[in-house]
VMD Tcl script that builds the backbone (N, CA, C; Angstrom):
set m [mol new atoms 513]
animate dup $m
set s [atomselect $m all]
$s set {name element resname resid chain x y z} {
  {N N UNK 1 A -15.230 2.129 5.072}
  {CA C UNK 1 A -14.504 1.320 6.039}
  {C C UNK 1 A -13.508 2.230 6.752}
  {N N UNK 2 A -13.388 2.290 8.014}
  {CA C UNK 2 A -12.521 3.241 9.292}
  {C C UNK 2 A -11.867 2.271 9.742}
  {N N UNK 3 A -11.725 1.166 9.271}
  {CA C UNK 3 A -10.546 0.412 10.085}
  {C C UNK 3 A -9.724 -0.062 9.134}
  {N N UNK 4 A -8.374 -0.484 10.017}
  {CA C UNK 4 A -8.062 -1.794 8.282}
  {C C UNK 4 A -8.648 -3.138 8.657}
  {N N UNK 5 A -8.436 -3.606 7.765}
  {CA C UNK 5 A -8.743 -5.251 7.816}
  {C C UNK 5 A -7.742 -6.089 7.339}
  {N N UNK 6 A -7.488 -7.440 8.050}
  {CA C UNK 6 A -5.847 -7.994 7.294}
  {C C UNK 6 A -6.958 -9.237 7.185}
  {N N UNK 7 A -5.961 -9.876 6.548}
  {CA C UNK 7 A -6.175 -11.369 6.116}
  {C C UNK 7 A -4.298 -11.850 6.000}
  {N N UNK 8 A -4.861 -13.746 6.886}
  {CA C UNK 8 A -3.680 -14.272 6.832}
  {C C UNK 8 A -3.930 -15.817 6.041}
  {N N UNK 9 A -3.012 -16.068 5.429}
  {CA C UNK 9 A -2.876 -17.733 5.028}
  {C C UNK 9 A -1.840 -18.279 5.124}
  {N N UNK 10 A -1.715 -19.825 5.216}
  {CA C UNK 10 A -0.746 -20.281 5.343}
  {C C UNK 10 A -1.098 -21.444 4.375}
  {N N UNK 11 A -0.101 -22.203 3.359}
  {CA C UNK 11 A -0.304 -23.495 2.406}
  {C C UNK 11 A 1.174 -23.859 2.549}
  {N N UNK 12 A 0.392 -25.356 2.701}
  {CA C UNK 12 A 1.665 -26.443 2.837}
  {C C UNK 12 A 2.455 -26.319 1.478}
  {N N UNK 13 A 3.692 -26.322 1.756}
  {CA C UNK 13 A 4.279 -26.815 0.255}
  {C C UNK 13 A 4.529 -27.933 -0.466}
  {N N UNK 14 A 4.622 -29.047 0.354}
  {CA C UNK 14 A 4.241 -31.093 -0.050}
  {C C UNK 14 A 2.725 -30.440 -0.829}
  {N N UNK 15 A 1.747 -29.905 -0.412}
  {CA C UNK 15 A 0.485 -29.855 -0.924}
  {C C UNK 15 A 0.533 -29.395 -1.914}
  {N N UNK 16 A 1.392 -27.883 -2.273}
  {CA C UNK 16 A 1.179 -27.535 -3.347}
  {C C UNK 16 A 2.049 -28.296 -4.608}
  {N N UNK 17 A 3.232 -28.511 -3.883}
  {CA C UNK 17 A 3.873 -29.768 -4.990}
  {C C UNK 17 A 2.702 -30.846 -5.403}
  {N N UNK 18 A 2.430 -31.649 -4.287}
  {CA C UNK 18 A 1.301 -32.744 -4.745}
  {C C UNK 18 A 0.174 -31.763 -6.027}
  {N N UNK 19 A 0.129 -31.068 -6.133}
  {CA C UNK 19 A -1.434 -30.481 -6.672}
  {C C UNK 19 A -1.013 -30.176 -8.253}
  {N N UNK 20 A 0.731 -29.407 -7.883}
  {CA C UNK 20 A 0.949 -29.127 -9.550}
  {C C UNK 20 A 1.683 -29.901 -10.374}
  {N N UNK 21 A 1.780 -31.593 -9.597}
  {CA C UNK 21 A 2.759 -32.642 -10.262}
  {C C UNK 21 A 1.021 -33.614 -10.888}
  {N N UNK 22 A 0.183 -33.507 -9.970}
  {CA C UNK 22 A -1.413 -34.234 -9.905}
  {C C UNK 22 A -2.028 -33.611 -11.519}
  {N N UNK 23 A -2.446 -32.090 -11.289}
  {CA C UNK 23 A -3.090 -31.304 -11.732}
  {C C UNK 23 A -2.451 -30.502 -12.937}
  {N N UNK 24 A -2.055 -30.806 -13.669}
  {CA C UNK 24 A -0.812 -30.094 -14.406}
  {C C UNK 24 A -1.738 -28.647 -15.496}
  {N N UNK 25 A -2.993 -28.473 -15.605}
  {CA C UNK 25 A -3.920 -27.480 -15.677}
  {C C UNK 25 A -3.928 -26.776 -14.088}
  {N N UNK 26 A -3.834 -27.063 -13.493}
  {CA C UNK 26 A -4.086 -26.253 -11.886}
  {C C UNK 26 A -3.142 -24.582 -12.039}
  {N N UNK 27 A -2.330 -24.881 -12.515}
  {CA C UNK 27 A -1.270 -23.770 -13.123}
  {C C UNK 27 A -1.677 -22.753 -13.695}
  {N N UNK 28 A -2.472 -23.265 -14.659}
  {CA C UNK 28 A -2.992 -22.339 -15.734}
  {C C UNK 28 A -4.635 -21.233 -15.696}
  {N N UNK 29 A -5.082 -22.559 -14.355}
  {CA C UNK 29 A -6.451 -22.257 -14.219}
  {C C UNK 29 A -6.315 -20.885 -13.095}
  {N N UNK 30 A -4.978 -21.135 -12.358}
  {CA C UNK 30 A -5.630 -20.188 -11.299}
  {C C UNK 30 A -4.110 -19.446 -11.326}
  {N N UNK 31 A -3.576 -19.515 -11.694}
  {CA C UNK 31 A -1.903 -18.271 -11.536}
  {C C UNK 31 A -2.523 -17.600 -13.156}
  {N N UNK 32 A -1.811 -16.322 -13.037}
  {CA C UNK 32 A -1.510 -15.457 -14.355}
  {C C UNK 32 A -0.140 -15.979 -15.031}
  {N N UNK 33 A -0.094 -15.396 -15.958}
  {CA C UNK 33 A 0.931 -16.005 -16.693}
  {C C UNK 33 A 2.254 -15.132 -16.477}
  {N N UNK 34 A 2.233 -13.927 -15.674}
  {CA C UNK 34 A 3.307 -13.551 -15.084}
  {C C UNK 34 A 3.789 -14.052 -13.755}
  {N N UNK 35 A 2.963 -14.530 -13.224}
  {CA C UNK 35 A 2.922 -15.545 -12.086}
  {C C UNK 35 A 3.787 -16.823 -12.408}
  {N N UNK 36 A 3.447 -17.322 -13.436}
  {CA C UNK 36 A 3.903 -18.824 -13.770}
  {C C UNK 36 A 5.443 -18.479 -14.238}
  {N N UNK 37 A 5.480 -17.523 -14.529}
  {CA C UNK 37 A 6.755 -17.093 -15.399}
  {C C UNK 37 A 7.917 -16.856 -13.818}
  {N N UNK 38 A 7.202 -16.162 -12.686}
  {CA C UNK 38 A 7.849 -16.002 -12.083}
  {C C UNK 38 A 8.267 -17.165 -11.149}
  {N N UNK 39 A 7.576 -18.053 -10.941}
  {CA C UNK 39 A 7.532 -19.074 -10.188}
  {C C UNK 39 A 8.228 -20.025 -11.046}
  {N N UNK 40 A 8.197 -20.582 -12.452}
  {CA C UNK 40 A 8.549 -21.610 -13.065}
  {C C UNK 40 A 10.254 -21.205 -12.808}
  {N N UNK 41 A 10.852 -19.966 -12.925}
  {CA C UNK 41 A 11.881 -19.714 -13.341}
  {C C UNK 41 A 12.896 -19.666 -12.144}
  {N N UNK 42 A 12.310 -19.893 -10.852}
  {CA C UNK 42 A 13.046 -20.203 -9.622}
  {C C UNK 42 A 13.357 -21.445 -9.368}
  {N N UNK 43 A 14.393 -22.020 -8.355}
  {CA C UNK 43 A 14.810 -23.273 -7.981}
  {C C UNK 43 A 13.373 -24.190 -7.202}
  {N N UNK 44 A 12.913 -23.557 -6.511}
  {CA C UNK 44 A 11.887 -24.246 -5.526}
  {C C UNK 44 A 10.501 -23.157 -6.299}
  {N N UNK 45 A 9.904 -23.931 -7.306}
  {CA C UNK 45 A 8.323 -23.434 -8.198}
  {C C UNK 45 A 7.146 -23.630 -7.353}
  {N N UNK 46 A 7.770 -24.605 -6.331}
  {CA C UNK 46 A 6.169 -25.092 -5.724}
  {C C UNK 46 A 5.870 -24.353 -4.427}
  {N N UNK 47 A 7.107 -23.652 -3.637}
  {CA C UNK 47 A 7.288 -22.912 -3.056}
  {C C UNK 47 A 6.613 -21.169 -3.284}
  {N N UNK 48 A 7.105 -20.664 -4.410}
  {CA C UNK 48 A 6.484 -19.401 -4.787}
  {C C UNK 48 A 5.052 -19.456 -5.280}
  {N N UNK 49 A 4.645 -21.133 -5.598}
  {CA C UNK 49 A 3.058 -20.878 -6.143}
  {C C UNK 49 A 2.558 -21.187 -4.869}
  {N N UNK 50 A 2.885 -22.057 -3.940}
  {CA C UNK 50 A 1.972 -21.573 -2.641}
  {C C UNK 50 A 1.969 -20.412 -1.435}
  {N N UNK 51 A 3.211 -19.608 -2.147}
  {CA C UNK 51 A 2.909 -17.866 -1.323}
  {C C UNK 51 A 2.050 -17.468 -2.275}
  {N N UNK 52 A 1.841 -17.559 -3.733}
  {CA C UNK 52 A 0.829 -16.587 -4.429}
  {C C UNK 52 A -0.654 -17.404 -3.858}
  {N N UNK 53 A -0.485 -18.408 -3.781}
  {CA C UNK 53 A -1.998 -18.999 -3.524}
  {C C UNK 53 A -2.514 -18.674 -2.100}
  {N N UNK 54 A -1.459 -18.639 -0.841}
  {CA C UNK 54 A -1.970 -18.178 0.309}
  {C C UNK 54 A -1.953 -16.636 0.059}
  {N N UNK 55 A -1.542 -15.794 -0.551}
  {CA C UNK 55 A -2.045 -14.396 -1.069}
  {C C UNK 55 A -2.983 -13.909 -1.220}
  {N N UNK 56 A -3.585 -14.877 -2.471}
  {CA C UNK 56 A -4.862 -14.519 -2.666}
  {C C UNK 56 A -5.816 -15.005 -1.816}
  {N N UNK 57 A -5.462 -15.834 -0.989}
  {CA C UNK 57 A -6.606 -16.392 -0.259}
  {C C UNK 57 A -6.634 -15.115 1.227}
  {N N UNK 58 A -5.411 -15.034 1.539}
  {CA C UNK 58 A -5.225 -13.737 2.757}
  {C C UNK 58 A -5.844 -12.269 1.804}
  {N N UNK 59 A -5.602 -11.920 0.759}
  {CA C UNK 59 A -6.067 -10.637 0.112}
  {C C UNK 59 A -7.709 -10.662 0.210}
  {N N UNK 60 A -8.706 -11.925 -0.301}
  {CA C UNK 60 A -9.916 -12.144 -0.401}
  {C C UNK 60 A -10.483 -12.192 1.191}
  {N N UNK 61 A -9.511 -12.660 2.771}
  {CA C UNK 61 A -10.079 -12.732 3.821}
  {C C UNK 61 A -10.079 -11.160 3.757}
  {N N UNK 62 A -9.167 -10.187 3.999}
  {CA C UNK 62 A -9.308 -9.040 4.425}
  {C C UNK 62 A -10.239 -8.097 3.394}
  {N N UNK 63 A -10.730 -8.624 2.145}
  {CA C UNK 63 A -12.061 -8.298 1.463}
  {C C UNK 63 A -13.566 -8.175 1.787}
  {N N UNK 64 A -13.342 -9.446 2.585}
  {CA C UNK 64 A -14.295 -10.439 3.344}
  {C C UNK 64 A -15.290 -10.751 2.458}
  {N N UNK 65 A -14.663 -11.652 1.249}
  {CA C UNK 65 A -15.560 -12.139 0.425}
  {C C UNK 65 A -15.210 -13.512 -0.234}
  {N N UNK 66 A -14.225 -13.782 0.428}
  {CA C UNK 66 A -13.176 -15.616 -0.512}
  {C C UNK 66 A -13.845 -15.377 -1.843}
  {N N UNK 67 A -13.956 -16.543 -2.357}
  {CA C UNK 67 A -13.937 -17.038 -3.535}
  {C C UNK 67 A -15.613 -17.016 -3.940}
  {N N UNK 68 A -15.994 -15.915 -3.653}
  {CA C UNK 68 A -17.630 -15.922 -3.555}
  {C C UNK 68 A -17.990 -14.374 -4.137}
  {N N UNK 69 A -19.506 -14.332 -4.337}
  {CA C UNK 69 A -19.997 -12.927 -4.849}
  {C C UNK 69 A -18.961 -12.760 -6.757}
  {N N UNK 70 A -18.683 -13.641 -7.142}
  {CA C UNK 70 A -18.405 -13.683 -8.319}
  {C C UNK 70 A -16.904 -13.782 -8.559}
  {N N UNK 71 A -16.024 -13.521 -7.423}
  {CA C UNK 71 A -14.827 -13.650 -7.665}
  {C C UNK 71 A -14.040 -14.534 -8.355}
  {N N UNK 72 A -13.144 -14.582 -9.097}
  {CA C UNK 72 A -12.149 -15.457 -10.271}
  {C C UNK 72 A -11.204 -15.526 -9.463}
  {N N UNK 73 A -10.694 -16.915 -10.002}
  {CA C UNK 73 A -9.226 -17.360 -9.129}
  {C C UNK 73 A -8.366 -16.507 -9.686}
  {N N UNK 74 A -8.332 -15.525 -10.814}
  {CA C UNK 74 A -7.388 -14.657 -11.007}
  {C C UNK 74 A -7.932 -13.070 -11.133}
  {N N UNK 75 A -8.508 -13.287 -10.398}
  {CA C UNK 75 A -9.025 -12.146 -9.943}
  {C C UNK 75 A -7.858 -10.874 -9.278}
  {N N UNK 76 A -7.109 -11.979 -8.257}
  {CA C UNK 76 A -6.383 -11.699 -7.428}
  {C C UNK 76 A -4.907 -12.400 -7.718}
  {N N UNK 77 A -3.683 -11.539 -7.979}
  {CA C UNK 77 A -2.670 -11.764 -8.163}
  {C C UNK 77 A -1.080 -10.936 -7.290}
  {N N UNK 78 A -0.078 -11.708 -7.390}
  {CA C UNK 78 A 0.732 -11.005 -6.656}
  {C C UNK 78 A 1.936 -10.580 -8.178}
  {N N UNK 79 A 2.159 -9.390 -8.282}
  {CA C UNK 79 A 3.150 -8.363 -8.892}
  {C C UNK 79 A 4.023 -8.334 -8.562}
  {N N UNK 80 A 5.391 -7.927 -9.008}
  {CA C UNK 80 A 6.134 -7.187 -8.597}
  {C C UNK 80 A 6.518 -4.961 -8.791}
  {N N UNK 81 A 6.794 -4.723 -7.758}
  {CA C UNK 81 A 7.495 -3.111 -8.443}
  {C C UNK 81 A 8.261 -3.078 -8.484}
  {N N UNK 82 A 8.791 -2.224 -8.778}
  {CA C UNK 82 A 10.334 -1.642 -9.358}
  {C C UNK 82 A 11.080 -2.287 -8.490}
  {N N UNK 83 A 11.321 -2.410 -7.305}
  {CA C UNK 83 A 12.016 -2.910 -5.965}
  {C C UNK 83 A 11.921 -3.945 -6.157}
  {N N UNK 84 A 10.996 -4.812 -6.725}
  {CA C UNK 84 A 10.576 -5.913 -6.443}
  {C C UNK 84 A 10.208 -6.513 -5.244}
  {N N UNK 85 A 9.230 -5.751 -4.636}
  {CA C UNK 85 A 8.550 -5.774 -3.613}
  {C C UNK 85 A 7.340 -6.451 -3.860}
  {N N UNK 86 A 6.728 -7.381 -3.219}
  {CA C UNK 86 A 5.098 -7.947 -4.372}
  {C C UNK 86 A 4.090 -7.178 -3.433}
  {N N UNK 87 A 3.302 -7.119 -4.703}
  {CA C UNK 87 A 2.127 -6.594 -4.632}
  {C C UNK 87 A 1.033 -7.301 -5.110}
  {N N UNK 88 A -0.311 -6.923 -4.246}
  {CA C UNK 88 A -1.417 -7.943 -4.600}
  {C C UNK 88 A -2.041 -6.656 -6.073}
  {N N UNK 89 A -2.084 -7.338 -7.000}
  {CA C UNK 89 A -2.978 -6.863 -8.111}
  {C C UNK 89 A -4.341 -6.859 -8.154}
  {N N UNK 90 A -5.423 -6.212 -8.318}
  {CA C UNK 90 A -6.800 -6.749 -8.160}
  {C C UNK 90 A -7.559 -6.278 -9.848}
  {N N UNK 91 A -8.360 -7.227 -9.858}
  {CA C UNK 91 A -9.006 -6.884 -11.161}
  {C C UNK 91 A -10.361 -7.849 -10.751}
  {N N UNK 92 A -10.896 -7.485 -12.042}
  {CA C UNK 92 A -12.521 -8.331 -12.037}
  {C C UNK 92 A -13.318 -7.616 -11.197}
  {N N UNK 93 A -13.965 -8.983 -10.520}
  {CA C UNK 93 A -14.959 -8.818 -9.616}
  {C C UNK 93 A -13.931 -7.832 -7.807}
  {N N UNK 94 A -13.131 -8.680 -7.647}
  {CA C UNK 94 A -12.349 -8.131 -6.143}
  {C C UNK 94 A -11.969 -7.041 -6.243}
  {N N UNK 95 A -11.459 -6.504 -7.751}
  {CA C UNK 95 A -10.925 -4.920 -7.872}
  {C C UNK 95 A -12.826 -3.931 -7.699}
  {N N UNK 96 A -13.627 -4.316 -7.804}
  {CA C UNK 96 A -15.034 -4.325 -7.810}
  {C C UNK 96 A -15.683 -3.896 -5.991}
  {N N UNK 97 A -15.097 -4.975 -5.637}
  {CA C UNK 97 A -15.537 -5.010 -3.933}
  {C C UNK 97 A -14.554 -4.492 -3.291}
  {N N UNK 98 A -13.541 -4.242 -4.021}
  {CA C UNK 98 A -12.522 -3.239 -2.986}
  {C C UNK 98 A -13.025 -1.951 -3.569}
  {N N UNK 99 A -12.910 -1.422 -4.022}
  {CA C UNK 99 A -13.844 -0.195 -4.736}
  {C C UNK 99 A -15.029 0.278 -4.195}
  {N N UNK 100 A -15.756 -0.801 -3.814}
  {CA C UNK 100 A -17.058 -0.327 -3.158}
  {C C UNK 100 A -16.628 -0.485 -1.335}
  {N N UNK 101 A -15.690 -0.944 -0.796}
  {CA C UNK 101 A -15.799 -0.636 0.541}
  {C C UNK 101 A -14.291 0.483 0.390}
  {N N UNK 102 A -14.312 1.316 -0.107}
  {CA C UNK 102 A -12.846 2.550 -0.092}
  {C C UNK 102 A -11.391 2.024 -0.348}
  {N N UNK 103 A -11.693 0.502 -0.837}
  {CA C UNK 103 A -10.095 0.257 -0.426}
  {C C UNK 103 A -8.967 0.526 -1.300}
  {N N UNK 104 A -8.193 1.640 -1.289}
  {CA C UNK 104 A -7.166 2.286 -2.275}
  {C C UNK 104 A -6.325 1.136 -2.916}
  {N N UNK 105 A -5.830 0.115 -1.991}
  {CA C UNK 105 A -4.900 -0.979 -1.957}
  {C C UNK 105 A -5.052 -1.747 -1.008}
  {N N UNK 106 A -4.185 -2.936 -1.075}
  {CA C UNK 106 A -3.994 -4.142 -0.680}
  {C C UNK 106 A -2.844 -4.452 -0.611}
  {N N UNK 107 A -1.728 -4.254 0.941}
  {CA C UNK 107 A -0.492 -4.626 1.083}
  {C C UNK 107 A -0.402 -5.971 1.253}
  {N N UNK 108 A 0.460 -6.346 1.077}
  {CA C UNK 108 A 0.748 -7.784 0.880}
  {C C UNK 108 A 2.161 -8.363 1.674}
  {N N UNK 109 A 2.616 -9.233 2.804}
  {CA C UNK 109 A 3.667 -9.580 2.921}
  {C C UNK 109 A 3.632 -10.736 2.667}
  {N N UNK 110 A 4.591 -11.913 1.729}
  {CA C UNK 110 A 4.770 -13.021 2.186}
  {C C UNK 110 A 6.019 -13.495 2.578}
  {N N UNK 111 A 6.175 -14.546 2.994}
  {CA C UNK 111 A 6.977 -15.777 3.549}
  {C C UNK 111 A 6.751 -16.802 3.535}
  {N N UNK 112 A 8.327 -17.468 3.558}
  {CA C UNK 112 A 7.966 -19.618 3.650}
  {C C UNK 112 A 9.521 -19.689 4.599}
  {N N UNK 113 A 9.151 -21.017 4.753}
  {CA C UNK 113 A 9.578 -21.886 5.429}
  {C C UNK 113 A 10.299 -23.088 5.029}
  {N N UNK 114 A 11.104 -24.123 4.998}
  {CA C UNK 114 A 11.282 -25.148 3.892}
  {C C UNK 114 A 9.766 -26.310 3.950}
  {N N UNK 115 A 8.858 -25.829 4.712}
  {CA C UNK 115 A 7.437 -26.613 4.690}
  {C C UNK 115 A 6.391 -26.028 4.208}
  {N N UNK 116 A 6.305 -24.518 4.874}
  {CA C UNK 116 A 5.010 -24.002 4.874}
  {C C UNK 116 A 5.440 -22.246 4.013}
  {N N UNK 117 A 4.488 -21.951 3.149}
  {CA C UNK 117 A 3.865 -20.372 3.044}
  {C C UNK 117 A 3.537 -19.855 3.417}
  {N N UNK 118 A 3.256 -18.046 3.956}
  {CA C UNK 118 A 2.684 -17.214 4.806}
  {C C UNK 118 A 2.620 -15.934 4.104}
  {N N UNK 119 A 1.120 -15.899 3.738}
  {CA C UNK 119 A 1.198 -14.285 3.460}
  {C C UNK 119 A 0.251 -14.232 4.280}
  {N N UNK 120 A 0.235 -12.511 4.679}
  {CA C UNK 120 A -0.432 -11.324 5.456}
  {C C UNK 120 A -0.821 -10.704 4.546}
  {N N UNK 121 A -1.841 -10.213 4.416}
  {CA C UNK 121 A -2.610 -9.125 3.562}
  {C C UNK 121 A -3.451 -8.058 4.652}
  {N N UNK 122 A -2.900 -6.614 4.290}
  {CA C UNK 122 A -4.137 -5.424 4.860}
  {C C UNK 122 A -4.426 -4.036 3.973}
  {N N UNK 123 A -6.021 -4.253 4.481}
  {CA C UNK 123 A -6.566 -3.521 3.304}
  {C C UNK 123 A -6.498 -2.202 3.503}
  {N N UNK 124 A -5.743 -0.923 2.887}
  {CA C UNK 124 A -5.803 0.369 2.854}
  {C C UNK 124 A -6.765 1.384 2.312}
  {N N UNK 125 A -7.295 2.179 3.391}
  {CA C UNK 125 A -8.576 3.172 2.950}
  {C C UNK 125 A -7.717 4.337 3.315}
  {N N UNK 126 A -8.190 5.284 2.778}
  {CA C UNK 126 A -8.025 7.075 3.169}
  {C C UNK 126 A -8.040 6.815 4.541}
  {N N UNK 127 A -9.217 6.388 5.455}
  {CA C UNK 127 A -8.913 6.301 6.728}
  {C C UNK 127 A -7.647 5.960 7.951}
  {N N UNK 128 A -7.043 5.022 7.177}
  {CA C UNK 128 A -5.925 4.407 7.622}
  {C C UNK 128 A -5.109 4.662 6.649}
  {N N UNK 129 A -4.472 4.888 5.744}
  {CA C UNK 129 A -3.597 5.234 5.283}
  {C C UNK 129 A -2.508 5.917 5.803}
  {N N UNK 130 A -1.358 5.227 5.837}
  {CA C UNK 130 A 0.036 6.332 6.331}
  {C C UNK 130 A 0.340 7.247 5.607}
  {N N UNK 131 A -0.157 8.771 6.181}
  {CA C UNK 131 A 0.307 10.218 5.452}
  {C C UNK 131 A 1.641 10.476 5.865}
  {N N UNK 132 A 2.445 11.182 4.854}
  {CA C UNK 132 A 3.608 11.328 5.237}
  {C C UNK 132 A 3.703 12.567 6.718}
  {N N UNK 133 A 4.899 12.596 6.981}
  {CA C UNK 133 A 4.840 13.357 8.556}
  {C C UNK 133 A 4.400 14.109 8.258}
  {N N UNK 134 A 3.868 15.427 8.798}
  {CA C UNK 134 A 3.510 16.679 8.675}
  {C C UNK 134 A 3.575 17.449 9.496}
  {N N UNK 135 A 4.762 17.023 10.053}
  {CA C UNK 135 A 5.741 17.761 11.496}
  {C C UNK 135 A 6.341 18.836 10.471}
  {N N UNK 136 A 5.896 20.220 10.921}
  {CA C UNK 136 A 6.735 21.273 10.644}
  {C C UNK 136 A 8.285 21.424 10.324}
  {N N UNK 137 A 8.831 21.961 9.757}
  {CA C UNK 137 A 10.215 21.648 9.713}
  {C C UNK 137 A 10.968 22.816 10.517}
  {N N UNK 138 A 11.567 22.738 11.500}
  {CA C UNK 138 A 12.080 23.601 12.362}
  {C C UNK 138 A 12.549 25.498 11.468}
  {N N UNK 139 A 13.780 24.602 10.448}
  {CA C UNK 139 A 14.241 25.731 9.693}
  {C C UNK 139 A 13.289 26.611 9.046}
  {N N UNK 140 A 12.280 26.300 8.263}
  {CA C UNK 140 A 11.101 26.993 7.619}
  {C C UNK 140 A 10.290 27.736 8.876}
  {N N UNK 141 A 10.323 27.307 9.850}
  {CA C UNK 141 A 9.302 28.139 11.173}
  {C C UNK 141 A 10.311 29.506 11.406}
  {N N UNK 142 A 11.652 29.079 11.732}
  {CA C UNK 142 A 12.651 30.182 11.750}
  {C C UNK 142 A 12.254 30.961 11.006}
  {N N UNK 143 A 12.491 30.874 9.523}
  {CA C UNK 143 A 13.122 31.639 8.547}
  {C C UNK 143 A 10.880 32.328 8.324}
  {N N UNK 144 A 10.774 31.513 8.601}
  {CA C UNK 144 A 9.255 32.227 8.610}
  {C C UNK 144 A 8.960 33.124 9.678}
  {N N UNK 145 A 9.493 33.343 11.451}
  {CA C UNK 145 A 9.178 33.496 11.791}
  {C C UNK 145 A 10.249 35.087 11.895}
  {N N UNK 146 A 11.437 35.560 11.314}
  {CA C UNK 146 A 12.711 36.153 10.885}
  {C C UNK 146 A 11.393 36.819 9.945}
  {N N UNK 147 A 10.501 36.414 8.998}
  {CA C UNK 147 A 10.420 37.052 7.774}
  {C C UNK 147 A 9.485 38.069 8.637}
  {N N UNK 148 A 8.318 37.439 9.568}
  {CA C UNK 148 A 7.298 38.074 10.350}
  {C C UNK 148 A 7.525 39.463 10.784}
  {N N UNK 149 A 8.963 38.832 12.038}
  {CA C UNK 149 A 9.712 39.982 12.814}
  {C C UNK 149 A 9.769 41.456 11.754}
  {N N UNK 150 A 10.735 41.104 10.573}
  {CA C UNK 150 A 11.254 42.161 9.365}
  {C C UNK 150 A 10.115 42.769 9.267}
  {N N UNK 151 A 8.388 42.306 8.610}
  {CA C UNK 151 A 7.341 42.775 8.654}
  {C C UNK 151 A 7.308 43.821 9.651}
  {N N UNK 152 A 7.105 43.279 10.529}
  {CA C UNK 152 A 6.896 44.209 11.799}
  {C C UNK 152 A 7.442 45.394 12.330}
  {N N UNK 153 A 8.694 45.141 11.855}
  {CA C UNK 153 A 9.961 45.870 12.383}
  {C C UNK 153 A 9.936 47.210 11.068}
  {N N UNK 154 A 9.521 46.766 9.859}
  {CA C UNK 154 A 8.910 47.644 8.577}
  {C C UNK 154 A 8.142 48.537 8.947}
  {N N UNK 155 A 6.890 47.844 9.250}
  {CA C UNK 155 A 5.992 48.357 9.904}
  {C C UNK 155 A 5.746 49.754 10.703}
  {N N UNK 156 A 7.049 49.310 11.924}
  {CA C UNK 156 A 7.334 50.385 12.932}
  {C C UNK 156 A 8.100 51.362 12.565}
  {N N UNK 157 A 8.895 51.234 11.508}
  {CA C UNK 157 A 9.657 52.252 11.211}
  {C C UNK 157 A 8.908 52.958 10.052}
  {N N UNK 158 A 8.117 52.635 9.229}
  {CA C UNK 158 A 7.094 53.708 8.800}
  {C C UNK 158 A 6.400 54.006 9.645}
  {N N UNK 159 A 5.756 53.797 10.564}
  {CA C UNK 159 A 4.814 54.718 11.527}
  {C C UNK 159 A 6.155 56.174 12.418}
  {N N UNK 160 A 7.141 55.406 12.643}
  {CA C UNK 160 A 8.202 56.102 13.297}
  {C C UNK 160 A 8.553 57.652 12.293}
  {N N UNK 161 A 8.595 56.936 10.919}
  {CA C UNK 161 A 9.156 58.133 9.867}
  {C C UNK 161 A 8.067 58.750 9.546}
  {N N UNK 162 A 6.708 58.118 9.802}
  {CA C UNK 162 A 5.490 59.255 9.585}
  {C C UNK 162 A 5.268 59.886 10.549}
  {N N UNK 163 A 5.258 59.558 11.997}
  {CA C UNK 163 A 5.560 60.297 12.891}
  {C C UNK 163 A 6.202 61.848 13.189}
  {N N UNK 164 A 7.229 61.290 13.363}
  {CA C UNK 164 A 8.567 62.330 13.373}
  {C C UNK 164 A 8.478 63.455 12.204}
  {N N UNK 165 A 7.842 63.182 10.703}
  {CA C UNK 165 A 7.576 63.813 9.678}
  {C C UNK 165 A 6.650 64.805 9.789}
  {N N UNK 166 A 5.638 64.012 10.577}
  {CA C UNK 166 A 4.342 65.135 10.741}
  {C C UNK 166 A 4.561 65.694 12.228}
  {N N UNK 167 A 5.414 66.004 12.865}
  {CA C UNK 167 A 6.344 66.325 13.681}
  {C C UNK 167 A 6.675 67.933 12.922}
  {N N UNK 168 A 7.555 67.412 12.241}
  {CA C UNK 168 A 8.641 68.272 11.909}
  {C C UNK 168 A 8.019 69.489 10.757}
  {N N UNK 169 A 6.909 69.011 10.264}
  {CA C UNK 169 A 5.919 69.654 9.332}
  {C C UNK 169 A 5.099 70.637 10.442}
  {N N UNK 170 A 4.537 70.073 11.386}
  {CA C UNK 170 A 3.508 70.934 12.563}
  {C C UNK 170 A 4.613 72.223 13.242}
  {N N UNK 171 A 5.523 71.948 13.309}
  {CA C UNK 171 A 6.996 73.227 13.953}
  {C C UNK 171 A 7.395 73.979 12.694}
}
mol reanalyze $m
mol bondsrecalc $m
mol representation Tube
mol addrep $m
């Protein structure tokens, strides 16, 4: 894959309230249990389980495979790192199909609203990947280009002292 690919979702939050007050297994069947831990332990739960649920559903569009070709509802999860920045996790089958089209990772942004969820998901290959700059650094060209000169300037003054030597040897 030479391009990226994103995936977006959006889930109501009345919906996801309705689903985990309805469904009280719905929790268990499709969040991880670091998921539930993270979501149960906030003021608004129904809120953070419908950014992880539009996650995985935006992570699986930019896969281009939803909930199909064998994929598990926990297949696909959102992490935190050190920052606590989230991250989409992949395992199973999706860590499987990202693997087979190059994809290193899966960035993840979400957001809500006091109604609605929004994550963005895009998929990272070697192709697209942000390399760090690789703009020369001014000082190192100097001090490299100072070391050259000295070379050179070495250079000339042994030819100068072999010179003048076999000079002074021929008289």
């Amino acid at each position: 894959m030479d391009t990226a690919r994103t995936g977006i979702d959006i889930v109501e939050i009345a919906r996801m309230e309705g689903i985990l007050a309805r469904t009280p297994r719905f929790r268990e069947r499709v969040f991880t249990k670091e998921e539930r831990t993270y979501c149960d332990a906030s003021a608004r739960p129904a809120t953070h389980y419908a950014c992880r649920f539009a996650a995985r559903e935006a992570v699986l569009k930019c896969l281009g495979c939803g909930f199909s070709q064998g994929v598990g509802l926990t297949d696909v999860s959102v992490v935190h790192d050190a920052s606590g920045r989230p991250r989409a996790k992949l395992q199973g089958r999706a860590a499987e199909i990202a693997a087979e089209q190059g994809i290193l990772e899966v960035a993840i942004s979400l957001s809500f609203t006091g109604s609605v969820a929004i994550a963005n998901a895009v998929a990272v290959t070697e192709a697209v990947k942000p390399h760090k700059d690789e703009t020369p650094n001014p000082e190192a060209e100097l001090a490299a280009s100072f070391k050259e000169a000295r070379s050179i300037m070495d250079e000339l003054e042994r030819d100068e002292f072999e010179r003048v030597h076999l000079q002074e040897s021929e008289e």
